[in-house]
GUVO-469801 format. One record per residue: residue in three letters; x, y, z of N, C-alpha, C, O in turn; residue number from 0. Coordinates in pm, whole numbers, plus 50000, padded with zeros to 5 digits. Each point is the difference from the previous one (the first is absolute). Example, Ala and Ser with C-alpha at 12.3 -4.5 7.8 and 13.67 -1.06 7.14 Angstrom:
<atoms>
ATOM  mimar     nX     nY     nZ    caX    caY    caZ     cX     cY     cZ     oX     oY     oZ  doti
ATOM    ALA  51319  49431  50780  49911  50119  50000  50090  50120  50000  50104  49998  50066     0
ATOM    SER  49861  50107  49862  50082  50119  50006  49923  50109  50073  50051  50111  50017     1
</atoms>
This chain:
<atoms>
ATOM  mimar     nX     nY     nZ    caX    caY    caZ     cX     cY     cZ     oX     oY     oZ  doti
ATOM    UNK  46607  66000  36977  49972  50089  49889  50114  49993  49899  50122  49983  50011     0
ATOM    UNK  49792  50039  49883  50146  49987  49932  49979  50102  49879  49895  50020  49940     1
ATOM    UNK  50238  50044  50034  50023  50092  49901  50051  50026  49875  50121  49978  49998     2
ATOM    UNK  49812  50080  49846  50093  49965  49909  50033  50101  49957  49896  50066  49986     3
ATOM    UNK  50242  50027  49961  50038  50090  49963  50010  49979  49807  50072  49921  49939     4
ATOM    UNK  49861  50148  50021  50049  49977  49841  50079  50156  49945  49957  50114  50017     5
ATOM    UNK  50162  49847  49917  50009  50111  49923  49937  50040  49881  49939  49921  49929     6
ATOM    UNK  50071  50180  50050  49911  50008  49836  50117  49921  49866  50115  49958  50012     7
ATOM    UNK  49797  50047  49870  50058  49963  49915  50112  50082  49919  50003  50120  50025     8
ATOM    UNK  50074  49841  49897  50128  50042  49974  49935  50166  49940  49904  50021  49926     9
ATOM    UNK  50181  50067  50133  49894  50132  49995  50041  50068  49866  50104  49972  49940    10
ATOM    UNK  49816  50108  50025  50035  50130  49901  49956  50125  50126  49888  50038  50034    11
ATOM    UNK  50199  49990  49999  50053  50126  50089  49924  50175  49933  49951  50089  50069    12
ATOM    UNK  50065  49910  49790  49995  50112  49947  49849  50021  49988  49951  50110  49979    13
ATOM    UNK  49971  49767  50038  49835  50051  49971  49946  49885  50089  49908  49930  49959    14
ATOM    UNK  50150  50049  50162  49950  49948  50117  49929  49857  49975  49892  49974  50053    15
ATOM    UNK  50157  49961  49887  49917  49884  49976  50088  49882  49985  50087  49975  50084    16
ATOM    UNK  49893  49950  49811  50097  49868  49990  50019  50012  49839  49939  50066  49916    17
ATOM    UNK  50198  49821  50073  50011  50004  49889  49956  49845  49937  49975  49899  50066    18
ATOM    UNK  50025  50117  49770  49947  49891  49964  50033  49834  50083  49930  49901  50019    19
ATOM    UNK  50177  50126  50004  50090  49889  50073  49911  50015  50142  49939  49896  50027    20
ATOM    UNK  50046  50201  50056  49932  50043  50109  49871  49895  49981  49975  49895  50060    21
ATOM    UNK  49957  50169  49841  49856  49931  49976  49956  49884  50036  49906  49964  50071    22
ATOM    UNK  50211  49957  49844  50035  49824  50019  49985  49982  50091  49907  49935  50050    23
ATOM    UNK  50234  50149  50031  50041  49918  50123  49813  50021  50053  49932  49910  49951    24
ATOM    UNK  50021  50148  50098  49858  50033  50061  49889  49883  49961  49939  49944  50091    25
ATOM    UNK  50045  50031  49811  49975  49888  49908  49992  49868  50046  49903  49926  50009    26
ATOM    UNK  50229  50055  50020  50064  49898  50023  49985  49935  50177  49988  49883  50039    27
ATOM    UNK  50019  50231  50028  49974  49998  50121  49869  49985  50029  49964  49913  50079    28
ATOM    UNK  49952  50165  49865  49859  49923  50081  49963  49873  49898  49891  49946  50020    29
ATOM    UNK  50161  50021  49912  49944  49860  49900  50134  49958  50129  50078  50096  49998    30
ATOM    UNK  49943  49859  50047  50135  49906  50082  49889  49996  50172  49943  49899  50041    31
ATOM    UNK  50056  50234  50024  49878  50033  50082  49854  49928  50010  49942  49954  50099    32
ATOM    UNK  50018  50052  49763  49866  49905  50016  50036  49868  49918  49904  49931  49964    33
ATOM    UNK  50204  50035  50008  50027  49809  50007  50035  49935  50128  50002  49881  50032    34
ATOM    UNK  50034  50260  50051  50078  49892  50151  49857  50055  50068  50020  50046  50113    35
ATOM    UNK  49842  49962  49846  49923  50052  50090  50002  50093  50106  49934  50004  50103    36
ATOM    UNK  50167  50081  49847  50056  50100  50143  49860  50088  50057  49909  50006  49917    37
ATOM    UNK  50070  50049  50193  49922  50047  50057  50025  50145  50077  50088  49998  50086    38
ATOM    UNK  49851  50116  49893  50015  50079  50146  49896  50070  50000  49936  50034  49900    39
ATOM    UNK  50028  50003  50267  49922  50080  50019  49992  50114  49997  49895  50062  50022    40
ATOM    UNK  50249  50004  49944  49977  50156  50032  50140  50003  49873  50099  49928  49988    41
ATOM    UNK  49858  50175  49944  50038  50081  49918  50068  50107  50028  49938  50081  50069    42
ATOM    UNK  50219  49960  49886  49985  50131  50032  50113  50054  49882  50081  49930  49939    43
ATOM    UNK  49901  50195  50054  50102  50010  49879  50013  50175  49985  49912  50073  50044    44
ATOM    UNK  50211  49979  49889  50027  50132  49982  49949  50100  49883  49913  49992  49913    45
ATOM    UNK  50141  50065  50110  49872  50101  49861  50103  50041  49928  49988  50104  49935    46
ATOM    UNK  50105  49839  50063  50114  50034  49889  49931  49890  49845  49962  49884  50018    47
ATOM    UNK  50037  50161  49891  49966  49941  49890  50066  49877  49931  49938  49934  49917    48
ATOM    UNK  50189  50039  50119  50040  49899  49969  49986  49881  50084  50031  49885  49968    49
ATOM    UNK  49896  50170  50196  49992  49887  50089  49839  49972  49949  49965  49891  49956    50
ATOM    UNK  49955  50212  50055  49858  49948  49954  49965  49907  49839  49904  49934  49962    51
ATOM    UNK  50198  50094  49990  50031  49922  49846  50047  49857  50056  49946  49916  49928    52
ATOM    UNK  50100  50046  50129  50052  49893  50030  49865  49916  50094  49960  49889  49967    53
ATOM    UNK  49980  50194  50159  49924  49894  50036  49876  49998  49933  49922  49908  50023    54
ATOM    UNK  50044  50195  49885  49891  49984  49931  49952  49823  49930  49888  49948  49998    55
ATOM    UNK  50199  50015  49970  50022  49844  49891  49956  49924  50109  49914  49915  49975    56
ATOM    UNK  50137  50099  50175  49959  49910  50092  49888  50008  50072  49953  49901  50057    57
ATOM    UNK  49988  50231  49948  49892  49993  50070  49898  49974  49874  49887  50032  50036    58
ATOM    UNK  50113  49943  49893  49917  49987  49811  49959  49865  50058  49888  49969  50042    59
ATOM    UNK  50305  49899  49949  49943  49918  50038  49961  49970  50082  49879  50003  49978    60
ATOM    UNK  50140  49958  50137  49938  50003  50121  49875  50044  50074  49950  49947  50099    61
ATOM    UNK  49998  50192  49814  49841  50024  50031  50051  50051  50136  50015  49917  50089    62
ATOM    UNK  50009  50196  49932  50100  50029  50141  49954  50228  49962  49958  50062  49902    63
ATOM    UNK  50083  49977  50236  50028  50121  50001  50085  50045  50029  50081  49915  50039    64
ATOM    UNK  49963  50206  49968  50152  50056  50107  49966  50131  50038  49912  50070  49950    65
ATOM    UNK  50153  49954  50130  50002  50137  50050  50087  50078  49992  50105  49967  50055    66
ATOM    UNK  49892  50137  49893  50097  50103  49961  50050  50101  50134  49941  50100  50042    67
ATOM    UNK  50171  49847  50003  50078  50031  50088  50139  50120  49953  50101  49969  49936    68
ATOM    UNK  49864  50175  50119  50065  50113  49959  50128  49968  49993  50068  50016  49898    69
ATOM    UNK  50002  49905  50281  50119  49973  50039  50030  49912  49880  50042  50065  49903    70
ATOM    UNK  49949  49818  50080  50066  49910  49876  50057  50090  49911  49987  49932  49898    71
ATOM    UNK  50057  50155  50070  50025  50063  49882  50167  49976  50069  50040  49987  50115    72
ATOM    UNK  50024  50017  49760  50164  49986  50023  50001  50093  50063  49949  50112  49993    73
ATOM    UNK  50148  49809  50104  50101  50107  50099  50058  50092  49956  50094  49973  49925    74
ATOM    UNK  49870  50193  50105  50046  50148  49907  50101  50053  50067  50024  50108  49946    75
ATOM    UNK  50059  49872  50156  50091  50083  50046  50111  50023  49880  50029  49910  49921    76
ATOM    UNK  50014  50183  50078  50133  50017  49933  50073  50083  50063  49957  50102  50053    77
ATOM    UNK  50194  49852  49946  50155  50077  50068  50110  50022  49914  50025  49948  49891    78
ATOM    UNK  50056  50161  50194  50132  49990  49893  50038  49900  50053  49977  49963  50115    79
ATOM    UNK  50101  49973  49784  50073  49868  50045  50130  50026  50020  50042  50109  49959    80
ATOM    UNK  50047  49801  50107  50138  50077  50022  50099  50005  49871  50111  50052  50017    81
ATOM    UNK  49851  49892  49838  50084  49955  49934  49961  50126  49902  50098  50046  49939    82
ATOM    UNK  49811  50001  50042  49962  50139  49953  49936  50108  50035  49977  50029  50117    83
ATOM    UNK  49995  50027  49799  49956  50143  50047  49957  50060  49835  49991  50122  49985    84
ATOM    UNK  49987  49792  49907  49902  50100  49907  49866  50002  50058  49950  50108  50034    85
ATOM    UNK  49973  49758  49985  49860  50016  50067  49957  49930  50135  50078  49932  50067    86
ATOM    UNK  49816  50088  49959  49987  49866  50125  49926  49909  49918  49940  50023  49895    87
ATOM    UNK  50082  49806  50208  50012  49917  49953  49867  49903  50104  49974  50016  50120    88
ATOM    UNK  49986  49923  49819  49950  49891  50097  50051  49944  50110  50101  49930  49995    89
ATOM    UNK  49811  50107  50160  50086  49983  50048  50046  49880  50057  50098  49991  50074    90
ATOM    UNK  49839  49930  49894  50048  49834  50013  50114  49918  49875  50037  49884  49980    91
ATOM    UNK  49988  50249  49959  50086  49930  49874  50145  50083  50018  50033  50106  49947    92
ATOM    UNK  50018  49839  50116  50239  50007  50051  50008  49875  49960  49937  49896  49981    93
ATOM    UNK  50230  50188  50008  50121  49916  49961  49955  49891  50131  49923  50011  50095    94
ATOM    UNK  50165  49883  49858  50031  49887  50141  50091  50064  50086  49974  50003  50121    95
ATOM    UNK  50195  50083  49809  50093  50051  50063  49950  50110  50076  50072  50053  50085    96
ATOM    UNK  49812  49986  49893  49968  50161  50085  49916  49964  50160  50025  50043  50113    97
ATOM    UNK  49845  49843  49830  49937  49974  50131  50046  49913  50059  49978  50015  50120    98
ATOM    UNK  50110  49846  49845  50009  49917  50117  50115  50039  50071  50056  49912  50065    99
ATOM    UNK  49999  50223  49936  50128  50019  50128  49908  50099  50061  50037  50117  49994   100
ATOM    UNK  49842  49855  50066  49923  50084  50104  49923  49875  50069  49924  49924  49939   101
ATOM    UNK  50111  50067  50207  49982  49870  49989  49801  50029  50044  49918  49908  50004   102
ATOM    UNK  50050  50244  50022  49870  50028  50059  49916  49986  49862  49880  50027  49993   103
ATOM    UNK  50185  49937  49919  49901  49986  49897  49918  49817  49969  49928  49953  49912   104
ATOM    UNK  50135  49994  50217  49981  49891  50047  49890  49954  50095  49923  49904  50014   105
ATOM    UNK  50101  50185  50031  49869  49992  50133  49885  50068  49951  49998  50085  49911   106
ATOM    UNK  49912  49872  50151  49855  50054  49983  49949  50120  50087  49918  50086  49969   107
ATOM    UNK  50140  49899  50130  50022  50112  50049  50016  50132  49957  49934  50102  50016   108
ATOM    UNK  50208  49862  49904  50075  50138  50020  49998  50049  49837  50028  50119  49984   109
ATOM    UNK  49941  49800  49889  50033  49979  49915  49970  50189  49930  50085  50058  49933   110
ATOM    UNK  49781  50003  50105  49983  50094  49946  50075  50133  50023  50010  50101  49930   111
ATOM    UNK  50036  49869  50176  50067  50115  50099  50150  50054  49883  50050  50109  50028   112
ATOM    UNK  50004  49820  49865  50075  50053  49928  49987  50152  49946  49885  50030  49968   113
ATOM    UNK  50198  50058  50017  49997  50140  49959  49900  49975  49896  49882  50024  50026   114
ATOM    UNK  50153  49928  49851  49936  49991  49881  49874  49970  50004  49914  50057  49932   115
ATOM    UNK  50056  49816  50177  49879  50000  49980  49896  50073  50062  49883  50005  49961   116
ATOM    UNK  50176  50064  50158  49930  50126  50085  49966  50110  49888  49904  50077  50009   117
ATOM    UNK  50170  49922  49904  49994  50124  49949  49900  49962  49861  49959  50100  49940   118
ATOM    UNK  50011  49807  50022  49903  49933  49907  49855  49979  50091  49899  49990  49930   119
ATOM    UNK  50083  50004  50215  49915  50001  50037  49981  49858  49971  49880  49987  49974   120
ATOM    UNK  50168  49921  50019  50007  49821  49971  49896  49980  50148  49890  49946  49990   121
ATOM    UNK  50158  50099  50129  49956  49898  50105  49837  50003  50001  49934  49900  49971   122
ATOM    UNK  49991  50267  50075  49876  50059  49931  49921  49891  49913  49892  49945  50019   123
ATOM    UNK  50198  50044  49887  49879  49952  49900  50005  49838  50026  49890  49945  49990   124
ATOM    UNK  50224  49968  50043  50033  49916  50096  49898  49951  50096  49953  49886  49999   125
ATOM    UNK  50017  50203  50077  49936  50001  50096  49852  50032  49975  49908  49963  50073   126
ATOM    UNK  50077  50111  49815  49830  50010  49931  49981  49887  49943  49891  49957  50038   127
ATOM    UNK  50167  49958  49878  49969  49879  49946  49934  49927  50116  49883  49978  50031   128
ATOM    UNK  50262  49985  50033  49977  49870  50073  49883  50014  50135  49942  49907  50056   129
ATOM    UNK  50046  50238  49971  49902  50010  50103  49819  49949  49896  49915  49936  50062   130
ATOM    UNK  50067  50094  49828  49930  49926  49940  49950  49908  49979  49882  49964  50005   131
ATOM    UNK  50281  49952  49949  49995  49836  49991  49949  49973  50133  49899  49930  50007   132
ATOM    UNK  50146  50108  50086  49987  49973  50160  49850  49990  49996  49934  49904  50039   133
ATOM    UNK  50019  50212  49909  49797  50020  50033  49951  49857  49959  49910  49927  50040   134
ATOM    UNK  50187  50063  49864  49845  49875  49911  50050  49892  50031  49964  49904  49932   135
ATOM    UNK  50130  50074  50172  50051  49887  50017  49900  49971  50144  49939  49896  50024   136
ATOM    UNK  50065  50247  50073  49920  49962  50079  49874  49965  50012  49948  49937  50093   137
ATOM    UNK  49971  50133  49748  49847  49973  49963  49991  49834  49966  49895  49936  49991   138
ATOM    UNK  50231  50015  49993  50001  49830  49969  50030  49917  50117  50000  49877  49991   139
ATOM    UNK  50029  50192  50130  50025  49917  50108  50116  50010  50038  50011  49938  50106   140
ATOM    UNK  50080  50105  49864  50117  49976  50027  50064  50167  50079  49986  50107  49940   141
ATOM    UNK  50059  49887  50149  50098  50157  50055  50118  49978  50058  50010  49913  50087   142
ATOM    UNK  50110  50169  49867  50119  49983  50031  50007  50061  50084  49952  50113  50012   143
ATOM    UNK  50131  49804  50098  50081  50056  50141  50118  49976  49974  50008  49880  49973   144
ATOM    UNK  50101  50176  50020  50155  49995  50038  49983  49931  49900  49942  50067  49915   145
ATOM    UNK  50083  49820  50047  50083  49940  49898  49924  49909  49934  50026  49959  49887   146
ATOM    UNK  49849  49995  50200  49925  49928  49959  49860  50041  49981  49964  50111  50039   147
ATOM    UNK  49945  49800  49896  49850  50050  50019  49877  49870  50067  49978  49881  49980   148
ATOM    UNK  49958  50243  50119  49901  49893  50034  49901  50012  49910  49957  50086  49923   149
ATOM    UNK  50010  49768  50120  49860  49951  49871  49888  50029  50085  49961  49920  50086   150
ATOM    UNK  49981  50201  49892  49887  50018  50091  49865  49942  49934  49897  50007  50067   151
ATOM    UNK  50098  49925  49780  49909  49930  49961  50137  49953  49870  50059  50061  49911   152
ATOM    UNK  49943  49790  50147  50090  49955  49920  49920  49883  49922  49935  49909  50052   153
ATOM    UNK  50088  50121  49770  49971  49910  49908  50027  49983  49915  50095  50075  49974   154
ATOM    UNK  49865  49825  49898  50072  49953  49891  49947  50073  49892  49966  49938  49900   155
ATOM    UNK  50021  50187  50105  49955  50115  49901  50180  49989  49877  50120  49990  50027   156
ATOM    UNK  49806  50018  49858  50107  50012  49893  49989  50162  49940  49893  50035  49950   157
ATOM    UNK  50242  50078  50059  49975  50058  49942  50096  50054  49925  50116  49961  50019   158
ATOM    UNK  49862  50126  49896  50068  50032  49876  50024  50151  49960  49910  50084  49998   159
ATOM    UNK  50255  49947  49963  50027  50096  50030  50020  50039  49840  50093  49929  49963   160
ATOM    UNK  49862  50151  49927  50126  50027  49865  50023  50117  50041  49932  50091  50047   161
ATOM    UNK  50208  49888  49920  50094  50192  50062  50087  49967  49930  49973  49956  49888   162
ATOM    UNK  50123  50052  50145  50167  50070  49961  50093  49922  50058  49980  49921  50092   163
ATOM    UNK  50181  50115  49821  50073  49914  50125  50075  50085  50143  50037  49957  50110   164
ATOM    UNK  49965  50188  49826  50001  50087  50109  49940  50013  50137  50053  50021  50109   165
ATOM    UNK  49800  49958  49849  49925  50001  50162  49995  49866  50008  50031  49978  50117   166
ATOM    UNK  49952  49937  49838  49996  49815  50033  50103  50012  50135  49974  49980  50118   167
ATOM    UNK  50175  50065  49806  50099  49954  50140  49981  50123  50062  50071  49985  50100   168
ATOM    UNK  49877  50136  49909  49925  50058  50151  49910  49908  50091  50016  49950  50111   169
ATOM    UNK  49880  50048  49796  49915  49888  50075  50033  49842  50064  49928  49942  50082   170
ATOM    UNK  50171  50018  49873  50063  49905  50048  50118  50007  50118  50045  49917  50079   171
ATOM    UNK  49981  50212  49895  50121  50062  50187  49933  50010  50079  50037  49973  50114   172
ATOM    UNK  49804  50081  49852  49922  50004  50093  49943  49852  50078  49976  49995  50121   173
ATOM    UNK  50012  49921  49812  49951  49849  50028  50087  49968  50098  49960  49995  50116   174
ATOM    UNK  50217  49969  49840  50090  49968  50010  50048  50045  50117  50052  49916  50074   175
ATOM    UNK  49942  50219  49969  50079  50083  50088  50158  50038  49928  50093  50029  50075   176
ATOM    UNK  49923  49967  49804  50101  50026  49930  50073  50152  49923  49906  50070  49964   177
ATOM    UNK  50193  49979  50012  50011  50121  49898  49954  49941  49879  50031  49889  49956   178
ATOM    UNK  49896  50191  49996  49959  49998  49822  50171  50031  49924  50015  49951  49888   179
ATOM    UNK  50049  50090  50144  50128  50044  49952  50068  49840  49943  50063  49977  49896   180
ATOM    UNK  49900  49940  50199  50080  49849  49957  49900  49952  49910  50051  49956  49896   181
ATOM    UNK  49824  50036  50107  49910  49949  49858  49993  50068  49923  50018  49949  49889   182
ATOM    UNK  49953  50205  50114  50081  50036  49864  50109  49971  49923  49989  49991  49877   183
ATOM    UNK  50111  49995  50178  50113  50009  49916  50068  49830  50014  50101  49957  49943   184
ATOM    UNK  49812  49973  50144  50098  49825  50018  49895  49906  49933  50044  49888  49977   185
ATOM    UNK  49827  50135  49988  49840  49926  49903  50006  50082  49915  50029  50117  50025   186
ATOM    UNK  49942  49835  49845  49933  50031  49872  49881  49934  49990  50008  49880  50023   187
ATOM    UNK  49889  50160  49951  49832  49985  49957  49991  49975  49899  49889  49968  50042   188
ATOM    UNK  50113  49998  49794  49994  49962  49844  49871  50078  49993  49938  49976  50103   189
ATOM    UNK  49999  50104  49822  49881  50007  49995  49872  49886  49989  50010  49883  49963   190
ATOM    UNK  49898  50171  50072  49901  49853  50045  50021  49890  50092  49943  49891  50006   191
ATOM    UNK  50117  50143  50039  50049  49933  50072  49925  49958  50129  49911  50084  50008   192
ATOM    UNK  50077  49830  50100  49900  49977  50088  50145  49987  50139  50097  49925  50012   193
ATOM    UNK  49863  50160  50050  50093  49970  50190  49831  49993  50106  49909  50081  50020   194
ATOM    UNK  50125  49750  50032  49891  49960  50102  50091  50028  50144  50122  49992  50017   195
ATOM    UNK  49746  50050  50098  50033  50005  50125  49889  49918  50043  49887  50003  49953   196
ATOM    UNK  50172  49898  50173  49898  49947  50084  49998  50074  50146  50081  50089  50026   197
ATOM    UNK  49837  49874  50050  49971  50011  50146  50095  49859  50024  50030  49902  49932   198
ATOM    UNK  49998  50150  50218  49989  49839  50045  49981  50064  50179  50041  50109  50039   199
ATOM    UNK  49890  49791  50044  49934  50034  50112  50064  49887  50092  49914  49972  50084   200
ATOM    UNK  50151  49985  49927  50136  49901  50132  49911  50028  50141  49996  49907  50080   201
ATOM    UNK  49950  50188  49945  49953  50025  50130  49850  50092  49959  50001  50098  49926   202
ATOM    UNK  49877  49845  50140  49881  50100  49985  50045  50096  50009  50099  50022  50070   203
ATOM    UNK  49818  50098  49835  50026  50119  49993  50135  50078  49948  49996  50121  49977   204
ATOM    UNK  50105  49812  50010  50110  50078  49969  50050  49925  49854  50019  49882  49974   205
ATOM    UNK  49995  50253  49937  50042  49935  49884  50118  50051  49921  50040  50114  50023   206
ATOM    UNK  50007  49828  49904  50045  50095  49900  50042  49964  49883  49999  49880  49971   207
ATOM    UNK  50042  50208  49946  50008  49927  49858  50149  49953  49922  50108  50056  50016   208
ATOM    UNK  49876  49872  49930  50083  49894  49892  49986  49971  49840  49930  49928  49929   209
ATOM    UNK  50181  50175  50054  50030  49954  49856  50015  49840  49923  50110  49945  49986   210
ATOM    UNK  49771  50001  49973  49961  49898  49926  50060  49990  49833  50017  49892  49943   211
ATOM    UNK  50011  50249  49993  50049  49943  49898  50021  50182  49900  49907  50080  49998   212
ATOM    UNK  50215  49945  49937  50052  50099  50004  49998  50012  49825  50085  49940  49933   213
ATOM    UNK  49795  50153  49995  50064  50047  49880  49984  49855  49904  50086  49955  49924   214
ATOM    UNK  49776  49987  50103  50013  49894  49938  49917  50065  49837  49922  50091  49968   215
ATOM    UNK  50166  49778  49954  49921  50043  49851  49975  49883  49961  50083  49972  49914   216
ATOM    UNK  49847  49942  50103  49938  49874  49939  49948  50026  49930  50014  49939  49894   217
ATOM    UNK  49888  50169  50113  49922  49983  49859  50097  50062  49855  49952  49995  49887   218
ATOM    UNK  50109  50030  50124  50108  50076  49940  50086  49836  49946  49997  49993  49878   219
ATOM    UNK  50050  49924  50165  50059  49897  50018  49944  49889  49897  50053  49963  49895   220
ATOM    UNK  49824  49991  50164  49912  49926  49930  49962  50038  49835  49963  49933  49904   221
ATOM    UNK  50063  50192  50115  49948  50008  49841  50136  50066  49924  49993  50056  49891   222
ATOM    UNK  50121  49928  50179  50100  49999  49916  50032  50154  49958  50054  50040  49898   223
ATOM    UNK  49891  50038  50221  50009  50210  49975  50124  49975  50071  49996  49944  50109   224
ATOM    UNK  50109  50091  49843  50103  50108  50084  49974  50136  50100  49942  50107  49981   225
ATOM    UNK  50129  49833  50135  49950  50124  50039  50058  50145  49984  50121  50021  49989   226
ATOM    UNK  49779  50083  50011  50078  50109  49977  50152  50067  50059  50038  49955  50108   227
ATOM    UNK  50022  50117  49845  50105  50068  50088  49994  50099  50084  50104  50009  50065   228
ATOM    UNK  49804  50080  49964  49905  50125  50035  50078  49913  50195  49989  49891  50056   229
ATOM    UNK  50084  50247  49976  50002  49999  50147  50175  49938  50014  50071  50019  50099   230
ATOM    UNK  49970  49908  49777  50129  49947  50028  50091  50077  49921  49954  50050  49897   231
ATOM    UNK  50214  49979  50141  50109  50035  49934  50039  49912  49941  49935  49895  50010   232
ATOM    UNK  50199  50106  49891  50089  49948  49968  50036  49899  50119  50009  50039  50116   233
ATOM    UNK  50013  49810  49838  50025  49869  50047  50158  50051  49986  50049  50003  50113   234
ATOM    UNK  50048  50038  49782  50100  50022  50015  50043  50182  49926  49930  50054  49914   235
ATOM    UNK  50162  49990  50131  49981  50176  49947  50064  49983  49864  49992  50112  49949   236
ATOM    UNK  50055  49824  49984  50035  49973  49863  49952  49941  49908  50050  49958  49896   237
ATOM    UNK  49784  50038  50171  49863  49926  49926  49945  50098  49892  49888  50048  50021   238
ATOM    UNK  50155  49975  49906  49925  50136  49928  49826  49972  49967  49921  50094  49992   239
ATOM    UNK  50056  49823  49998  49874  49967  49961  49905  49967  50117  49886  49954  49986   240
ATOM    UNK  50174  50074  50133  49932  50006  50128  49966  50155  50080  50108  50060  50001   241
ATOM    UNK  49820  49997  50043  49947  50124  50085  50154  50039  50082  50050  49902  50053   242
ATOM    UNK  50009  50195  49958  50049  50076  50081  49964  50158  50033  49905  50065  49956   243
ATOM    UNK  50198  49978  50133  49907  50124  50063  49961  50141  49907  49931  50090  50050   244
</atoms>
């Protein structure tokens, strides 16, 4: 089986949609989509407006449906963060200096168990997502035990995710057996962007999945779009013309 995560297009935040640049990129992606003949069987996508703006262009071309999946909506927790205290903050968005001297923010295990994020209720909703993802993973054949998943009807079904880059790397700790804490803050997503997962099955019945290709923007590439900045800081802190906090 194999899986495609899209982010939406470069967003306008203030009226939930995309911006002209957004548009393109969307544009651009399913005209790139139906030249490589891409294919999937299952559709699925969030009801946030800038994600349904984005796969709209592709399911146009393609002659395709999706399903509007509640969970896809960006990941909503918010915490105080340790570096302030005017508001709370997203809680997948710290300093580097604050989370990587915890080393439980490492493990998958333990990662939620932090004060801050107990107190944001992070694991809860954590655990409401991915018990989700889990459902429709098992309606496709696939159920996780410990670390891996058996293929209780294993096949070459293609399907397709538009969300966010927030829940993307939830949904991907979950694949992985990983903290979301390290793909948040160690991957950047570009908007429009495409992250594939495969199956792979070494032994009947037991499978699990593999990152095939991370945050790709070809279609973005080919036609000479820059990609947006949406999700990245300052390359250096004396960049004035670059995003800081």
């Amino acid at each position: 089986m194999k899986l495609f995560f899209i982010r939406h297009g470069d967003p306008d935040y203030e009226k939930d949609s995309l911006t002209e640049k957004g548009f393109r990129e969307a544009s651009l992606l399913a005209d790139y989509l139906y030249q490589t003949h891409f294919h999937m069987d299952h559709c699925y996508v969030s009801p946030l407006g800038r994600a349904k703006d984005t796969a709209r262009f592709t399911l146009e071309k393609l002659q395709a449906q999706a399903v509007e999946m509640e969970w896809l909506r960006e990941f909503p927790c918010r915490i105080w963060r340790p570096d302030t205290d005017d508001k709370k903050k997203i809680c997948w968005d710290w300093l580097p200096a604050d989370w990587t001297v915890n080393d439980d923010f490492y493990s998958y295990e333990h990662w939620i168990e932090n004060a801050r994020m107990s107190e944001g209720e992070v694991g809860e909703e954590y655990r409401r997502v991915t018990s989700a993802f889990e459902e429709l993973l098992n309606k496709h054949g696939y159920k996780k035990e410990g670390r891996v998943f058996m293929a209780e009807r294993a096949n070459n079904e293609t399907i397709v995710f538009f969300c966010h880059f927030g829940i993307t790397a939830v949904l991907l700790s979950y694949l992985l057996s990983i903290s979301p804490m390290i793909l948040w803050h160690n991957f950047v997503a570009a908007p429009s962007s495409v992250t594939s997962v495969v199956t792979e099955e070494r032994r009947k019945g037991i499978a699990s999945f593999r990152v095939t290709g991370y945050a790709d923007i070809s279609h973005l590439k080919t036609a000479n779009e820059p990609a947006a900045p949406a999700a990245r800081f300052c390359e250096c802190f004396d960049n004035d013309d670059e995003r800081h906090d």
